[in-house]
C-alpha positions, 0 to 999 in steps of 0.5 A: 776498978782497982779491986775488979780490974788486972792490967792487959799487956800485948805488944806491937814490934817492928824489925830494924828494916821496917823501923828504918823504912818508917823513919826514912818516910817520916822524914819524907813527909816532915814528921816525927815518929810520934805523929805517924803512930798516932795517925794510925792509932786513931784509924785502928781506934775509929774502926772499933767504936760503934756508931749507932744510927749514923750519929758520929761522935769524937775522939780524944787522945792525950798524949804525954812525952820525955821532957828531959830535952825541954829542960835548960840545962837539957837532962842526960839521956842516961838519967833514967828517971820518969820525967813525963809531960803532955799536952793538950788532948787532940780531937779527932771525929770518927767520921774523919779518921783517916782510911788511905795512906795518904789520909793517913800521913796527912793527919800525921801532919795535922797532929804534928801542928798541933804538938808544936803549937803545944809545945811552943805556947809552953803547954808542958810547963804547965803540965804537972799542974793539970796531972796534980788535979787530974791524980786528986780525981783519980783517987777517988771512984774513976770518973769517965768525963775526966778521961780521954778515948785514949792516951799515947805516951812516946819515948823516943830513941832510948840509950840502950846499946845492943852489947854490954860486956858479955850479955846481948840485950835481946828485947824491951818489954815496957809495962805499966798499971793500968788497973785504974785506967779505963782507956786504951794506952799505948807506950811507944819507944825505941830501943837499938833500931827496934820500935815497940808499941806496947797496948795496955787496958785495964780489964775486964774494962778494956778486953783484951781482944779489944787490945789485940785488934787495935795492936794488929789493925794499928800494925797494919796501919804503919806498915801500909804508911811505910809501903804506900 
């Protein structure tokens, strides 16, 4: 792949108004952000993958997070550094993908149970165990069975501030390689009140109007979430 593929970028932005909106309703509803984007990830995800003669098949999403605030004593915000960990992936059925609104913050709310229940039996402890095994199999000719349907990974609020001296921070544009990974991947953060959802694939694996689909159904899942 590395010598066939080139990393695909497309971003999905929502203004402060609608970022607000989204927070407010995510608190309404008992969930963080991450949950509510993943929600939508995989409803914008099902709508992609064929299914032949009625059979269903499953999908799995990864997910990986900051893990600066798990450390005793927590890492600053300001300390930069890639301090990434994950936990198990989560299975969902094409058949039940969610196609309301209100489907949708319910599986919101199924997903955030399962990342607490994660996080709590210490799941991201073990993580860089489970991504040392992983790497040993990416390095060698990529594996399909070892990878999942789609990989989330979510930053949070990052500190950033809008003004420094005389220069305005306008934008964040986050970006990864992606050459040797042949699954859709979505980073999510955000930054002075702004979320940004940045779909990377590898293609010609992943084409880029693969990426661009699941970007504007995954923007119109949100927004009916944030308005519904």
């Amino acid at each position: 792949m590395d010598k066939n593929c080139h990393s695909e970028i497309t971003y999905g932005v929502l203004n402060k108004e609608m970022t607000t909106k989204l927070l407010a309703r995510c608190r309404q509803e008992g969930v963080t952000v991450t949950p509510a984007v993943i929600s939508a990830v995989l409803s914008a995800t099902a709508s992609l993958v064929p299914v032949k003669d009625g059979q269903d098949t499953i999908m799995n999403i990864a997910l990986s997070a900051d893990a600066r605030r798990r450390y005793v004593s927590p890492v600053p915000n300001h300390d930069m550094a890639y301090h990434a960990s994950g936990i198990a992936p989560f299975g969902l059925h094409v058949s039940a993908a969610p196609k309301t609104p209100k489907d949708l913050w319910q599986l919101a709310r199924i997903y955030a149970q399962h990342m607490n229940a994660c996080v709590n039996a210490g799941q991201i402890l073990a993580s860089p165990l489970i991504a040392g095994k992983a790497l040993g199999k990416l390095m060698g000719p990529v594996k399909m069975a070892y990878i999942p349907t789609y990989f989330m990974s979510s930053w949070g609020v990052l500190p950033f501030v809008e003004q420094y001296g005389p220069w305005q921070l306008t934008a964040m544009t986050p970006c990864f390689n992606a050459r040797r990974w042949p699954a859709p991947s979505t980073m999510v953060q955000t930054v002075n009140g702004v979320l940004t959802m940045t779909f990377i694939g590898a293609c010609p694996v992943i084409p880029v109007s693969v990426l661009i689909a699941l970007r504007d159904r995954c923007m119109d899942e949100l927004q009916q979430m944030i308005v519904n």
